[in-house]
C-alpha positions in Angstrom: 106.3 125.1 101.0 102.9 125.4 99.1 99.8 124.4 101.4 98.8 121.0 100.7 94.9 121.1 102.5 93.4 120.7 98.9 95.4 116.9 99.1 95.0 115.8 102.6 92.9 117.3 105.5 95.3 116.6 108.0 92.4 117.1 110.8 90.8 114.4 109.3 94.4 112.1 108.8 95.1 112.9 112.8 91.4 111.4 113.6 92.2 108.5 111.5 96.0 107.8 113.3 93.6 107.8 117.0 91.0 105.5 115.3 93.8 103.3 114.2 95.8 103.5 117.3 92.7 101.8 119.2 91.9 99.4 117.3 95.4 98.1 117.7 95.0 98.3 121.4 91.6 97.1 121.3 91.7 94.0 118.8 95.3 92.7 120.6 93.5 92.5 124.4 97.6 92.8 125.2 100.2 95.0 123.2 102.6 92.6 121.3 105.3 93.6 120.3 104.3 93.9 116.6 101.5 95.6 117.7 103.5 98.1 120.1 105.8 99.3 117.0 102.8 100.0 115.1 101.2 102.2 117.4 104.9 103.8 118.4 105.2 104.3 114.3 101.6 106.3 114.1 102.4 108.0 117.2 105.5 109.6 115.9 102.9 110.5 112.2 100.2 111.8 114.8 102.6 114.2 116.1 104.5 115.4 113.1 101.1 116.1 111.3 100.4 118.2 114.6 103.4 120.2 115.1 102.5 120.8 110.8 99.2 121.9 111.8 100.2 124.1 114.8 103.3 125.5 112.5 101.1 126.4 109.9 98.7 128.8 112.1 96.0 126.7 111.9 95.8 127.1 116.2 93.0 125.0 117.5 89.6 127.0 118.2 88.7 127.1 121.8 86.2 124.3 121.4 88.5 122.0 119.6 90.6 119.2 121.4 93.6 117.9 119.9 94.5 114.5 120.8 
């Protein structure tokens, strides 16, 4: 499979899924339950774009957190 980086930065994609993820929690005070599947749905992306990133050598430098 060709490299995609020049269409998506998926560093950049995985920062967008956390940002996303907290304003769900964050604008619902509770999880609903519409809420809940959202955050389940980016949660599965978020991981799949990592195991993508860590697949493709692109190993985290020491100094680099993913979450």
């Amino acid at each position: 499979m060709k490299n995609l980086e020049p269409y998506i930065n998926i560093r950049e994609e995985m920062e967008m899924i956390k940002e996303k993820q907290q304003d769900l929690v964050l604008s619902a005070g509770k999880i609903t339950n519409e809420a809940g599947r959202e955050a389940w749905r980016l949660q599965i992306v978020w991981e799949y774009l990592r195991d993508k990133l860590l697949l493709d050598n692109e190993t985290p430098s020491k100094n680099e957190y993913l979450n």
